[in-house]
N, CA, C and O of each residue as an XYZ file, in Angstrom:
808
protein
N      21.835    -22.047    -48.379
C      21.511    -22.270    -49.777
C      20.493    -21.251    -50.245
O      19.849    -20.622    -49.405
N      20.266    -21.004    -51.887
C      19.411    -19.987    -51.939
C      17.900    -20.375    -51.752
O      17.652    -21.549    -52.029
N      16.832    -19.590    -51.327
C      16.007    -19.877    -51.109
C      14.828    -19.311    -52.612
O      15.352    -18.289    -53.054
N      14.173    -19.474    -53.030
C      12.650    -18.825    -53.764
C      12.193    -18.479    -53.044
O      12.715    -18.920    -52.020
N      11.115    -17.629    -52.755
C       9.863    -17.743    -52.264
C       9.198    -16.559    -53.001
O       9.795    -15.657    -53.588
N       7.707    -16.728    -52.858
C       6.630    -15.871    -53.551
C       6.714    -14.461    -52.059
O       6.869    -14.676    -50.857
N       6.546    -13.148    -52.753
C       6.305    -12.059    -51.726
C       5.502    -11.733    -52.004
O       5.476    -11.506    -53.214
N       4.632    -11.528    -51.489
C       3.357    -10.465    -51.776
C       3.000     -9.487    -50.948
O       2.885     -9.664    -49.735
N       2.806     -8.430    -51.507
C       2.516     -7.010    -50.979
C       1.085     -6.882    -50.334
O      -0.016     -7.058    -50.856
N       1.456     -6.487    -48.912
C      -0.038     -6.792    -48.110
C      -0.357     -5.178    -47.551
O       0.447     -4.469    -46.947
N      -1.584     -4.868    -47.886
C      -2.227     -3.587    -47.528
C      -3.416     -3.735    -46.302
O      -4.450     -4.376    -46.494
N      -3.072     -2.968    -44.877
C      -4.371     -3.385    -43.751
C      -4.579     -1.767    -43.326
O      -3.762     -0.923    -42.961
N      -5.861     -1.717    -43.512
C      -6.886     -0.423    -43.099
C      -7.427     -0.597    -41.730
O      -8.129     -1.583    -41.508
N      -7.175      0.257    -40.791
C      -8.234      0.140    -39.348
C      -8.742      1.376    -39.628
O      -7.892      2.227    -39.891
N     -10.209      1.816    -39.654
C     -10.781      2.737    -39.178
C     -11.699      2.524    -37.826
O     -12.489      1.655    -37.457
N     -11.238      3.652    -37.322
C     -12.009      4.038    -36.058
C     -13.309      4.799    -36.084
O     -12.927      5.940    -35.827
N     -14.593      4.853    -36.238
C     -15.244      5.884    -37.043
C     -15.995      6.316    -36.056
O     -15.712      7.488    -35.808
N     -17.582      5.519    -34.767
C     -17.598      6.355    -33.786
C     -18.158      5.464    -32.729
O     -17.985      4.246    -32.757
N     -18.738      5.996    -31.925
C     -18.992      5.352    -30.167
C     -19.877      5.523    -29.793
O     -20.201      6.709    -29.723
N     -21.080      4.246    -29.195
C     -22.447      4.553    -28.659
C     -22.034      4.094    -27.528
O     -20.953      3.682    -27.107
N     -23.652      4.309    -26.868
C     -23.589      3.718    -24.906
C     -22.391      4.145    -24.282
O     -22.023      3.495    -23.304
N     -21.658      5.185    -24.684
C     -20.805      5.704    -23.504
C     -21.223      6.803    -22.837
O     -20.455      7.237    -21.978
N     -22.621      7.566    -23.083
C     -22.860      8.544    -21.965
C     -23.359      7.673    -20.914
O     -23.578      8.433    -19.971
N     -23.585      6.769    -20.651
C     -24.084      6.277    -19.368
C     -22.836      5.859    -18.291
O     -22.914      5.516    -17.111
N     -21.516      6.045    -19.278
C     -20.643      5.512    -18.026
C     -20.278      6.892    -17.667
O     -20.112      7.787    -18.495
N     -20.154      7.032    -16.308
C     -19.752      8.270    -15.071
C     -18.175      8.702    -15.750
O     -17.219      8.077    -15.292
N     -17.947      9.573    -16.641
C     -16.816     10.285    -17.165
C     -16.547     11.462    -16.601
O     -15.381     11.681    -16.273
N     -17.476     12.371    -16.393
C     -17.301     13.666    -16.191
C     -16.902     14.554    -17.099
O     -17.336     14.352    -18.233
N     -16.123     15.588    -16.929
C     -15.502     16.437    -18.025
C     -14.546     15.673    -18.762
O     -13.508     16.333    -18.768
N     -14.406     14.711    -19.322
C     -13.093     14.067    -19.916
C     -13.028     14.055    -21.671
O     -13.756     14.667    -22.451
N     -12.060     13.272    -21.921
C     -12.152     12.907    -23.743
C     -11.931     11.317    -24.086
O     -11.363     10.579    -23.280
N     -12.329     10.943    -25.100
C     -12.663      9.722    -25.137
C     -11.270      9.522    -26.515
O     -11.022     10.369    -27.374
N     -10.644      8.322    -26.364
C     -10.246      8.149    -27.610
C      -9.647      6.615    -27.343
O      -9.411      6.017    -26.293
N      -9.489      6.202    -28.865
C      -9.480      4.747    -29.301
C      -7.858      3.669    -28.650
O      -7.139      3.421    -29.618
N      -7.556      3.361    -27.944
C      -5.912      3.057    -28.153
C      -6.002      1.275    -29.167
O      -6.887      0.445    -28.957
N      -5.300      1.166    -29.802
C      -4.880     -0.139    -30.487
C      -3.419     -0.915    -30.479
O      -2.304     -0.468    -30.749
N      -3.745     -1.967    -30.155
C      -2.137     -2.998    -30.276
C      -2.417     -3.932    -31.087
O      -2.929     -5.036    -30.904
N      -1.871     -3.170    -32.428
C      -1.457     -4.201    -33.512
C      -0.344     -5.669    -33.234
O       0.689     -5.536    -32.577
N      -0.643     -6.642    -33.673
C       0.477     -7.813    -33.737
C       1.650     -7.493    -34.252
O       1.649     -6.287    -34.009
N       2.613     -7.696    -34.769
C       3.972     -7.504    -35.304
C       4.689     -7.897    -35.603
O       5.496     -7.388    -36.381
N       4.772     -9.566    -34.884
C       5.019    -10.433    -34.951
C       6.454    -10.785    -33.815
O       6.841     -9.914    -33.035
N       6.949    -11.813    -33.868
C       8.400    -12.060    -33.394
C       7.948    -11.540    -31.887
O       8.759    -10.879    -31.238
N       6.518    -11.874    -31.286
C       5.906    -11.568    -30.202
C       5.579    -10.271    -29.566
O       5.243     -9.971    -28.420
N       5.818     -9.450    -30.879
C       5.846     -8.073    -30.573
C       4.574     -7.350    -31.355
O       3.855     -7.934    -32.166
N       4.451     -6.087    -30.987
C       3.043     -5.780    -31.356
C       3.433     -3.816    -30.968
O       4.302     -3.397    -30.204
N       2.368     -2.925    -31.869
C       2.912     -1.737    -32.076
C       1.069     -1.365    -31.108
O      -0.085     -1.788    -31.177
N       1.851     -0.349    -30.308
C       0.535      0.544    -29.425
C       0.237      1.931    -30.658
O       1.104      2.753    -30.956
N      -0.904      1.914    -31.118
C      -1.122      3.479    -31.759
C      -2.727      4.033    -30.703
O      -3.615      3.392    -30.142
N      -2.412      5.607    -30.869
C      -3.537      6.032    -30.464
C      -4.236      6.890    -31.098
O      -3.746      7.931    -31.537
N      -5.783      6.484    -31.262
C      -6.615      7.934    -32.053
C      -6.580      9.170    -31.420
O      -6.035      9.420    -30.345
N      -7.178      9.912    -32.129
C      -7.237     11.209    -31.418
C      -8.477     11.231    -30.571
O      -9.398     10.415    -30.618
N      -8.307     12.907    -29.324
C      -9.193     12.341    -28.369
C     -10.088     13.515    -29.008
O      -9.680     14.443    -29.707
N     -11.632     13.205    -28.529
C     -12.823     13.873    -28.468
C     -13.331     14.284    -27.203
O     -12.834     13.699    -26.240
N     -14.072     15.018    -26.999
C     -14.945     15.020    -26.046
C     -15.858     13.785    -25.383
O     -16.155     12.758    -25.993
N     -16.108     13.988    -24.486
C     -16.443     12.696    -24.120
C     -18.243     13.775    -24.375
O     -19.085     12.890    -24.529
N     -18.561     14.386    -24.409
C     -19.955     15.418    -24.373
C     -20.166     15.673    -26.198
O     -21.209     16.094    -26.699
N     -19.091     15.356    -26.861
C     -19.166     15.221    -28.202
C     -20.519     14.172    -28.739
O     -21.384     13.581    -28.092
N     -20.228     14.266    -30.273
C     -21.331     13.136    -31.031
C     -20.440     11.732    -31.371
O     -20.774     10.822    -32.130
N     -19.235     11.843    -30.588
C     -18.849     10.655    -30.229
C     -18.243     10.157    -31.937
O     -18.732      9.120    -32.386
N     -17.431     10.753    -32.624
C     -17.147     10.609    -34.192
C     -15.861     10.711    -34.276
O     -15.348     11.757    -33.877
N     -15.262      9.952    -34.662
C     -13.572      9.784    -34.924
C     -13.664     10.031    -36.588
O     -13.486     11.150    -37.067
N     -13.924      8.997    -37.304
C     -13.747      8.679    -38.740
C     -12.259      8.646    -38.966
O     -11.827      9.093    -40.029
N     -11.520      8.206    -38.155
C      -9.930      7.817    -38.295
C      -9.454      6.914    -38.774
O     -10.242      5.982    -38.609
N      -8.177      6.429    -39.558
C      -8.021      5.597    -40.117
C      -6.151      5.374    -40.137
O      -5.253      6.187    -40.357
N      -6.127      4.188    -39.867
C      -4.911      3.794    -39.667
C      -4.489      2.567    -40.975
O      -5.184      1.611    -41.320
N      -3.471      2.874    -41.385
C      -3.009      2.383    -42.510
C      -1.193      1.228    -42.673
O      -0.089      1.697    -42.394
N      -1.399     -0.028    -43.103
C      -0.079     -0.419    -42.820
C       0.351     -0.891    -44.521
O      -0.559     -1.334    -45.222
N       1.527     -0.785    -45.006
C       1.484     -1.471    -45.994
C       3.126     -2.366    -45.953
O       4.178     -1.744    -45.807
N       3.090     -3.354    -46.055
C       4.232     -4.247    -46.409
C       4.434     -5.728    -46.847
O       3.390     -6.361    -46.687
N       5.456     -6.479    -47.352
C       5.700     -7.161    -47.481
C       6.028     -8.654    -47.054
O       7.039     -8.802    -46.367
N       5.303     -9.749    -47.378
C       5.450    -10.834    -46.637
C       5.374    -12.062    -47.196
O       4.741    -12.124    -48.250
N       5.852    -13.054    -46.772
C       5.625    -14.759    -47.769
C       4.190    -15.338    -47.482
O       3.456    -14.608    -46.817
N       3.904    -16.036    -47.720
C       2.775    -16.971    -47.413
C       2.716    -17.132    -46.135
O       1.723    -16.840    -45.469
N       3.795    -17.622    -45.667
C       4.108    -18.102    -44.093
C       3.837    -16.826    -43.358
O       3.018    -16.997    -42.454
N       4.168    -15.900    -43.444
C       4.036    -14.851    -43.211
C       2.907    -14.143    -42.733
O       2.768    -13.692    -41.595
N       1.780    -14.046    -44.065
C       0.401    -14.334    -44.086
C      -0.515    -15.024    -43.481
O      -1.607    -14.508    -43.243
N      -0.251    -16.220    -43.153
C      -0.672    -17.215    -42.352
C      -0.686    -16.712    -40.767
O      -1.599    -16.825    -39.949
N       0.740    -16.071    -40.593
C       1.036    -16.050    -39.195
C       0.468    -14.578    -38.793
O       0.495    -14.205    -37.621
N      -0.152    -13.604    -40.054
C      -0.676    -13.028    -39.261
C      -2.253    -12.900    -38.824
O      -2.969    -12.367    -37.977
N      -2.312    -13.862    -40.130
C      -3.994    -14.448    -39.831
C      -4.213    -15.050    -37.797
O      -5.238    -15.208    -37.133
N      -3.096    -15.177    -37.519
C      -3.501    -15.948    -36.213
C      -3.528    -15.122    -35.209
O      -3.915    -15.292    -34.053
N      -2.856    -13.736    -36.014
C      -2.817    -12.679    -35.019
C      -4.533    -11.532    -34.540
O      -5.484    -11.571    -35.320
N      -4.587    -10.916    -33.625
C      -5.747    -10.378    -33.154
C      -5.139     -8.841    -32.725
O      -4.000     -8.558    -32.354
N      -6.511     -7.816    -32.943
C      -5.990     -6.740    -32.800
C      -6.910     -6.125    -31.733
O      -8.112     -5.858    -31.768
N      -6.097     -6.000    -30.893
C      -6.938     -5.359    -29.158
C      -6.891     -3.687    -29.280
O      -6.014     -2.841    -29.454
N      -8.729     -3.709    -29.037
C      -9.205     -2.341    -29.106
C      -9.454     -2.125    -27.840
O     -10.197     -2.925    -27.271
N      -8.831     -0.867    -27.012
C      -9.298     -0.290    -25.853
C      -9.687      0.917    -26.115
O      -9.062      1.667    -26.865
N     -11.159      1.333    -25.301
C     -11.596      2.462    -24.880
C     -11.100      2.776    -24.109
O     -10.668      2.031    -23.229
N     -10.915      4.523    -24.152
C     -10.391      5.473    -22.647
C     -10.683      6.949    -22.694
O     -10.876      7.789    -23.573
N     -10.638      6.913    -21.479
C     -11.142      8.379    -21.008
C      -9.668      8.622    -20.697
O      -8.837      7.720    -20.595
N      -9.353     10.277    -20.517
C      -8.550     11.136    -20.000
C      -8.822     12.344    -19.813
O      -9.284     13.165    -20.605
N      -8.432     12.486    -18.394
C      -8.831     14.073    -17.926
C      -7.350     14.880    -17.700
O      -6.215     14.410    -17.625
N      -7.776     16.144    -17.631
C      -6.484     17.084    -17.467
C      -6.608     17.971    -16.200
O      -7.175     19.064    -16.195
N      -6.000     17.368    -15.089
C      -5.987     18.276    -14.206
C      -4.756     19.500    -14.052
O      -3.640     19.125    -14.412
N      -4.846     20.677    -13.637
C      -4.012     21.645    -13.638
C      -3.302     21.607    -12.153
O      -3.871     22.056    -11.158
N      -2.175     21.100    -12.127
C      -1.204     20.939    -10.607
C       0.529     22.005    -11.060
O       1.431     21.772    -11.864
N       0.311     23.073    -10.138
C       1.109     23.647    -10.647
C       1.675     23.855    -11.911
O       2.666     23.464    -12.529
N       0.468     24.797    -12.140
C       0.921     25.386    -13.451
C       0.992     24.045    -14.768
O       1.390     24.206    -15.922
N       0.651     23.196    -14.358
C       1.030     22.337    -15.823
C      -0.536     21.321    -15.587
O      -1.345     21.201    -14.667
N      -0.402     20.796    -16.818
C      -2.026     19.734    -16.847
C      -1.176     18.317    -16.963
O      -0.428     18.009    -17.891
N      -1.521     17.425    -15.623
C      -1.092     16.137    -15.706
C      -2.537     15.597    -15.828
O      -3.638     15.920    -15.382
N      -1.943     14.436    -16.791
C      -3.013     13.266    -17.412
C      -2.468     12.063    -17.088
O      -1.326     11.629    -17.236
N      -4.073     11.293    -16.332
C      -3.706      9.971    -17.142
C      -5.245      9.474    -17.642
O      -6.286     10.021    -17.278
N      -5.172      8.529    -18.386
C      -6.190      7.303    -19.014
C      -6.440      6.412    -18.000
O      -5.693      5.956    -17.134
N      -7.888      6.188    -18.297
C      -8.781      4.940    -17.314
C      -9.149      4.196    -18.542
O      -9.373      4.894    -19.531
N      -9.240      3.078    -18.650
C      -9.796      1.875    -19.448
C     -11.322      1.675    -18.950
O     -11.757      1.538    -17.806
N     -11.843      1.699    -19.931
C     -13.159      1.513    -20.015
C     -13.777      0.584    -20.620
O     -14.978      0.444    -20.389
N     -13.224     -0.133    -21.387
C     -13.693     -1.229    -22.071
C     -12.600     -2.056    -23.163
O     -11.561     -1.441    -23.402
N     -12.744     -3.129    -23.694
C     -11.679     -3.444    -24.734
C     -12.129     -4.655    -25.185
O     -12.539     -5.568    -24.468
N     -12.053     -4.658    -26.320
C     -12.153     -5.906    -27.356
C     -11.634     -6.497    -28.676
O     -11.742     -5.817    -29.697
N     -10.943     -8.017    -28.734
C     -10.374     -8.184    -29.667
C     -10.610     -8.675    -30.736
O     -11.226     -9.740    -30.693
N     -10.289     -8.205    -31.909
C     -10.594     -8.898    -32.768
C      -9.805     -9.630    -34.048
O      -9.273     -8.709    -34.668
N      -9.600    -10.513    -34.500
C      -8.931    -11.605    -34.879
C      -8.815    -11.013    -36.808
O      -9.621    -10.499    -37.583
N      -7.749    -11.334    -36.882
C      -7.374    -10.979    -38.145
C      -7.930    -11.994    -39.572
O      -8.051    -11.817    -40.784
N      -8.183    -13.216    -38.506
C      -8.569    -14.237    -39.604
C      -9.973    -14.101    -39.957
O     -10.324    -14.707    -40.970
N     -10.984    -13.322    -39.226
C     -12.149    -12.778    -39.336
C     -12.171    -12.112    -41.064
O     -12.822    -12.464    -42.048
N     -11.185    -11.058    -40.872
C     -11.184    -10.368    -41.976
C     -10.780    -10.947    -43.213
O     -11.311    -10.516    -44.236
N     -10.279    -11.479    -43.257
C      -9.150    -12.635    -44.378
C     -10.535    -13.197    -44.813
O     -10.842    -12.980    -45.985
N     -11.147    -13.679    -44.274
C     -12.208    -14.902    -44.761
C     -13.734    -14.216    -44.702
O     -14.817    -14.780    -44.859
N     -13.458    -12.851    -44.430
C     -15.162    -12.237    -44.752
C     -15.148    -12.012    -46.379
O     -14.114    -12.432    -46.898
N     -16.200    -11.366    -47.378
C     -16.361    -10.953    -48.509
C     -15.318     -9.577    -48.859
O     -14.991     -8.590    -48.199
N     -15.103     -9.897    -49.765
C     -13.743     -8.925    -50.187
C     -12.618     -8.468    -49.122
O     -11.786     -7.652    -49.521
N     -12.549     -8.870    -47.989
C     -11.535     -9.363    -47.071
C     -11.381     -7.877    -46.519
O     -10.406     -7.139    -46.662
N     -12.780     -7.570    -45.738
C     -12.969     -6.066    -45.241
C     -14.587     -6.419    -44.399
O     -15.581     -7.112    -44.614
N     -14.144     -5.567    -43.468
C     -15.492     -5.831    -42.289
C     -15.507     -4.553    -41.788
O     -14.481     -3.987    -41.411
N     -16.781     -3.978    -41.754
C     -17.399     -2.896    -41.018
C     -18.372     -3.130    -39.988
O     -19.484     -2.778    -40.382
N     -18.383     -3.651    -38.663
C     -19.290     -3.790    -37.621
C     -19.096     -2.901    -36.001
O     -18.025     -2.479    -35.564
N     -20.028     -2.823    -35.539
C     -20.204     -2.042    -34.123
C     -19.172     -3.998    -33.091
O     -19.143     -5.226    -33.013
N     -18.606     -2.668    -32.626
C     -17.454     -3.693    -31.580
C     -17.948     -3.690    -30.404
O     -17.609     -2.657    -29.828
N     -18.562     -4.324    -29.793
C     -19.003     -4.509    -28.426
C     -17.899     -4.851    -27.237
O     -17.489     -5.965    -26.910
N     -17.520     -3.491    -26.660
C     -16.432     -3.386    -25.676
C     -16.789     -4.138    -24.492
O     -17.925     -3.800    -24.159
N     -16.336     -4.966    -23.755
C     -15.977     -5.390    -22.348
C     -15.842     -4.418    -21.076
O     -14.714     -4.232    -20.620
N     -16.981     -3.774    -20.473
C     -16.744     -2.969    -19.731
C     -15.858     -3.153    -18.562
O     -15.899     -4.318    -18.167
N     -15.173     -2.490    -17.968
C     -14.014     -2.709    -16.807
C     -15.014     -2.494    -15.452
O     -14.808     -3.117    -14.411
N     -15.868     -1.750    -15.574
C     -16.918     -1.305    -14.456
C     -18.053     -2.120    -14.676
O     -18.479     -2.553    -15.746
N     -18.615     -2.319    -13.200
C     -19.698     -2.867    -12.657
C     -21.144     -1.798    -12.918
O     -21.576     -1.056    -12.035
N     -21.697     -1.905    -14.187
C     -23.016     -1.449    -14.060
C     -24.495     -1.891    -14.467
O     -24.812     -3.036    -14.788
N     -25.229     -0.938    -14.408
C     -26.397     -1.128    -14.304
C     -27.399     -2.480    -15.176
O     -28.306     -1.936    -15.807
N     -27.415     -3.387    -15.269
C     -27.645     -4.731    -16.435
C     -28.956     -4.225    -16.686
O     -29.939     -4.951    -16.541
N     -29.045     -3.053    -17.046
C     -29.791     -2.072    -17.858
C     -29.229     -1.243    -19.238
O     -29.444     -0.814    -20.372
N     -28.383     -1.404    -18.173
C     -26.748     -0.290    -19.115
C     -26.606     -1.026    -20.232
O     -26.647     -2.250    -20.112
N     -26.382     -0.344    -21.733
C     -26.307     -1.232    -22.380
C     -24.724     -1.041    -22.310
O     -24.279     -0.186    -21.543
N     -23.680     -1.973    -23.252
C     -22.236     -1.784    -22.908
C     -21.631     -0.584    -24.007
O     -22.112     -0.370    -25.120
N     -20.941     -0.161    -23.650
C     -20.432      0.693    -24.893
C     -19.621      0.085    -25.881
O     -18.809     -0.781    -25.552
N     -19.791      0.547    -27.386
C     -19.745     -0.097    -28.513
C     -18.958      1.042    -29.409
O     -18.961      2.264    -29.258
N     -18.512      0.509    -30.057
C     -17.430      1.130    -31.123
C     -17.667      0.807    -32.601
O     -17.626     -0.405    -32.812
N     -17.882      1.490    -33.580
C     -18.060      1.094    -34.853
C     -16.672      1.215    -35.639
O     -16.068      2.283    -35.745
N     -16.221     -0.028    -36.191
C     -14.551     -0.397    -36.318
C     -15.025     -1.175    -37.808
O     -15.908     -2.014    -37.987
N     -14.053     -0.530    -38.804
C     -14.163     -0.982    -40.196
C     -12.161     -2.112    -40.498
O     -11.108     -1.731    -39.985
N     -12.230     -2.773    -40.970
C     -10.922     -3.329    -41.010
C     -11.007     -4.210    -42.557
O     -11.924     -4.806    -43.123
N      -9.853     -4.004    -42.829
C      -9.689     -4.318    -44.705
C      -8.117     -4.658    -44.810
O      -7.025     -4.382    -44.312
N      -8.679     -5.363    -45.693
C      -7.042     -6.419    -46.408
C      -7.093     -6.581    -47.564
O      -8.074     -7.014    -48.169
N      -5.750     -6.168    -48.172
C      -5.852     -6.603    -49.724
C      -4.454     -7.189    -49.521
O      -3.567     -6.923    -48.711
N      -4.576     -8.358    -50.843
C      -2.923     -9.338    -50.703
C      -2.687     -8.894    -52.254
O      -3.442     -9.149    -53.192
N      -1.537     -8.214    -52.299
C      -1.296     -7.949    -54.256
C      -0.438     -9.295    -54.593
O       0.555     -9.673    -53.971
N      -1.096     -9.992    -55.819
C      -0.582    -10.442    -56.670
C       1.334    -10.921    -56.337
O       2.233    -10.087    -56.446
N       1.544    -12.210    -55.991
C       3.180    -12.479    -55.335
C       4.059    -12.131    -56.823
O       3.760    -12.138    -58.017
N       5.462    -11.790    -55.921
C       6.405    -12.056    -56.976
C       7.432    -12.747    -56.518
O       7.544    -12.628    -55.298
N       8.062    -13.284    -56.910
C       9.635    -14.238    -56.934
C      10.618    -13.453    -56.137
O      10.871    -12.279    -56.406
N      11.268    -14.221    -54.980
C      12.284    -13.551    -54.594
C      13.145    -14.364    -54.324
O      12.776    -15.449    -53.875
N      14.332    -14.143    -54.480
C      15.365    -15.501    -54.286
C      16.296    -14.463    -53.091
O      16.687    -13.297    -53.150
N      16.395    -15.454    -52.117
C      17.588    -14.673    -50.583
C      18.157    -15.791    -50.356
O      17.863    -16.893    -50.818
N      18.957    -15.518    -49.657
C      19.998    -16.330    -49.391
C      19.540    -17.089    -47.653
O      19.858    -16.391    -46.690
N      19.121    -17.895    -47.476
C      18.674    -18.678    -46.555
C      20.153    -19.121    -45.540
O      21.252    -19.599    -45.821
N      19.446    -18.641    -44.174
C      20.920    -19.184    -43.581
C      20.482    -19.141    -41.672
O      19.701    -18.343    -41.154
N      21.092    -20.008    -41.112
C      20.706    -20.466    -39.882
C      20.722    -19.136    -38.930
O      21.235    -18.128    -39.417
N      20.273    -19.081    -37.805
C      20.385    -18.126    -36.498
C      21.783    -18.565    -35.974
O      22.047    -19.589    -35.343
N      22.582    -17.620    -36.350
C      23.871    -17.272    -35.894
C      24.205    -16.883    -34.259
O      24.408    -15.779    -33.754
N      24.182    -18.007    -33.751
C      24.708    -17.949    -32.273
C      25.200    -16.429    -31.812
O      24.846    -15.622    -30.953
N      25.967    -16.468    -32.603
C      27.191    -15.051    -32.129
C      26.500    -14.153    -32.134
O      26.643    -13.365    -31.199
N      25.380    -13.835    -33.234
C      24.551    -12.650    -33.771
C      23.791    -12.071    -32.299
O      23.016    -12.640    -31.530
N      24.292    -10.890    -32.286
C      24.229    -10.009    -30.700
C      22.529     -9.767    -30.515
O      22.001     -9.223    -29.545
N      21.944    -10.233    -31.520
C      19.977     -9.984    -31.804
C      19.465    -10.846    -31.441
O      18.235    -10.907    -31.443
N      20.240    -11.814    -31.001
C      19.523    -13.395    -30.450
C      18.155    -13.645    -31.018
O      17.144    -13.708    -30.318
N      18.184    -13.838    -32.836
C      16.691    -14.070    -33.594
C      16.274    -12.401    -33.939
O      16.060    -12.081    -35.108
N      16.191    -11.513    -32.967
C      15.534    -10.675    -33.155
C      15.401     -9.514    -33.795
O      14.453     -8.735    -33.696
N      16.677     -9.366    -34.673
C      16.585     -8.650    -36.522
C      16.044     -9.717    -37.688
O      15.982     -9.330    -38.854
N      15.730    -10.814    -37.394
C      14.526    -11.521    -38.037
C      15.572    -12.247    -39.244
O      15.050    -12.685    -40.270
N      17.095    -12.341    -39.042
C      17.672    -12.857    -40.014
C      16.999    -14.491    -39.895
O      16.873    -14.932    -41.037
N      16.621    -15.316    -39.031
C      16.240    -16.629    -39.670
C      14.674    -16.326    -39.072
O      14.127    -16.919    -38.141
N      14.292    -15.555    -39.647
C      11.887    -15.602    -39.301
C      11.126    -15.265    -40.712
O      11.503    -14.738    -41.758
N      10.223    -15.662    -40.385
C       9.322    -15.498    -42.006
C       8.459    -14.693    -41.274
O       7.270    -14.962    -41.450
N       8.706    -13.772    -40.493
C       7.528    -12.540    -40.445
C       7.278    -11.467    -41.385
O       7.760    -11.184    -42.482
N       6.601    -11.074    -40.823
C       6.382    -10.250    -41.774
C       6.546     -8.918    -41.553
O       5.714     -8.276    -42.194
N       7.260     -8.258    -40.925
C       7.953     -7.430    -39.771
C       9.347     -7.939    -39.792
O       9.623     -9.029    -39.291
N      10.143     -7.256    -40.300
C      11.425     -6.965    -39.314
C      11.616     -6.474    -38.271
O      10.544     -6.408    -37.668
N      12.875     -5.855    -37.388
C      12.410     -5.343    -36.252
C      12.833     -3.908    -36.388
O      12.762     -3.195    -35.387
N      13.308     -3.364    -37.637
C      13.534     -2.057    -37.860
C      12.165     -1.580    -38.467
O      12.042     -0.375    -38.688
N      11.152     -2.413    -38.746
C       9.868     -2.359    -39.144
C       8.928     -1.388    -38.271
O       8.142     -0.474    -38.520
N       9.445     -2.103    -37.024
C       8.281     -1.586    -35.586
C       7.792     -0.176    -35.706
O       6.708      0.230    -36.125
N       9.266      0.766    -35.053
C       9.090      2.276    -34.897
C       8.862      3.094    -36.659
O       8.157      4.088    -36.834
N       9.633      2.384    -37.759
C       8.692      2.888    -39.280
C       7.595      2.539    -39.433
O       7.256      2.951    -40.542
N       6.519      1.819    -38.812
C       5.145      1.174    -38.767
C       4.451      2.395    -37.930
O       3.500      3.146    -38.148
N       5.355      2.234    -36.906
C       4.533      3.209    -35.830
C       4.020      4.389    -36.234
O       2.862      4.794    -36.122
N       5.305      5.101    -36.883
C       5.643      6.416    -37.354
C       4.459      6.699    -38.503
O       3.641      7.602    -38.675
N       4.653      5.985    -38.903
C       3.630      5.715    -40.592
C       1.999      5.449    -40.415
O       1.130      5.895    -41.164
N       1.808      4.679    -39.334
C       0.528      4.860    -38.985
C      -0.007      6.111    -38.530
O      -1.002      6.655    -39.008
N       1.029      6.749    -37.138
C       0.590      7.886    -37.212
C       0.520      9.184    -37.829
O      -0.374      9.954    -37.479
N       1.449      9.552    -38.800
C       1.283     10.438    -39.944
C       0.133     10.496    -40.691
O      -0.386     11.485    -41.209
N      -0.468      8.536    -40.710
C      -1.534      8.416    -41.666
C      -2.619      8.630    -40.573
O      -3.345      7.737    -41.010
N      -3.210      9.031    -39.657
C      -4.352      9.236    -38.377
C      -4.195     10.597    -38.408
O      -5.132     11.273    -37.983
N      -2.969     11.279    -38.920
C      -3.425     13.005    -38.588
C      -4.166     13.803    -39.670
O      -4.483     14.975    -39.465
């Protein structure tokens, strides 16, 4: 049967901007940069990464990651329940025949909850993120910290009438092109989210 519902156009800002208490952790020559796993919904969630710095740098990203789309109330709700996990990392480049293989060490990570932002003043928060160190140190050490800005705007709903209709057994997506979900994400959403965030970080 046909359905109504109100849509409203939802706009979310992550900036990454910069990083204290990480010269005390043992890095060496490496670069430091931000990784994030956004929610997505339908149990899925998008990995983006900042760009890397020096780890001998002034420790300054000022990066900013940008999402904009469409969703119901229900929608809204469900992503209020969602949380967005910030990891710190180092990566070094060693030279092994002729080529530089990398990998990332985790250094710290912390999450933070979407419903935070929804319900602060003008529905935007700028605070130092106090990372979870992975290493055992000095309880002198202070922990390393991240200064992380995050913002929401909900535009004004409009009327949409669709055609409402059950999860089709046969349907080869088993749920997962989102024909019967009120997310707010489709699943052709994911890799255009991805894509779009990172265009908007360069």
């Amino acid at each position: 049967m046909e359905d109504t519902q109100d849509i409203s156009s939802i706009s979310c800002e992550i900036q990454i901007i910069r990083a204290k208490n990480v010269e005390k952790i043992s890095l060496g020559k490496s670069n430091l940069f931000i990784r994030c796993y956004l929610p997505t919904g339908n149990n899925q969630r998008v990995k983006l990464n900042s760009q890397e710095i020096s780890s001998k740098s002034d420790l300054f990203w000022d990066e900013t990651f940008s999402l904009d789309c469409m969703g119901t109330q229900d929608s809204i709700n469900m992503m209020k329940q969602g949380k967005v996990v910030f990891e710190l990392r180092s990566r070094k480049y060693l030279p092994i025949f002729g080529k530089n293989i990398c990998g990332s060490q985790l250094l710290g990570s912390v999450e933070i909850p979407w419903k935070i932002v929804f319900e602060s003043t003008e529905m935007e928060i700028e605070e130092w993120a106090i990372f979870m160190a992975t290493s055992k140190n000095n309880e002198d050490v202070k922990p390393p910290a991240v200064k992380i800005a995050m913002k929401v705007k909900v535009n004004e709903a409009t009327k949409n009438n669709r055609l409402r209709r059950p999860w089709d057994e046969s349907c080869a997506c088993k749920g997962y092109c989102g024909c019967n979900s009120s997310s707010i994400f489709s699943a052709d959403d994911y890799e255009i989210f991805a894509l779009g965030a990172t265009l908007d970080a360069l």
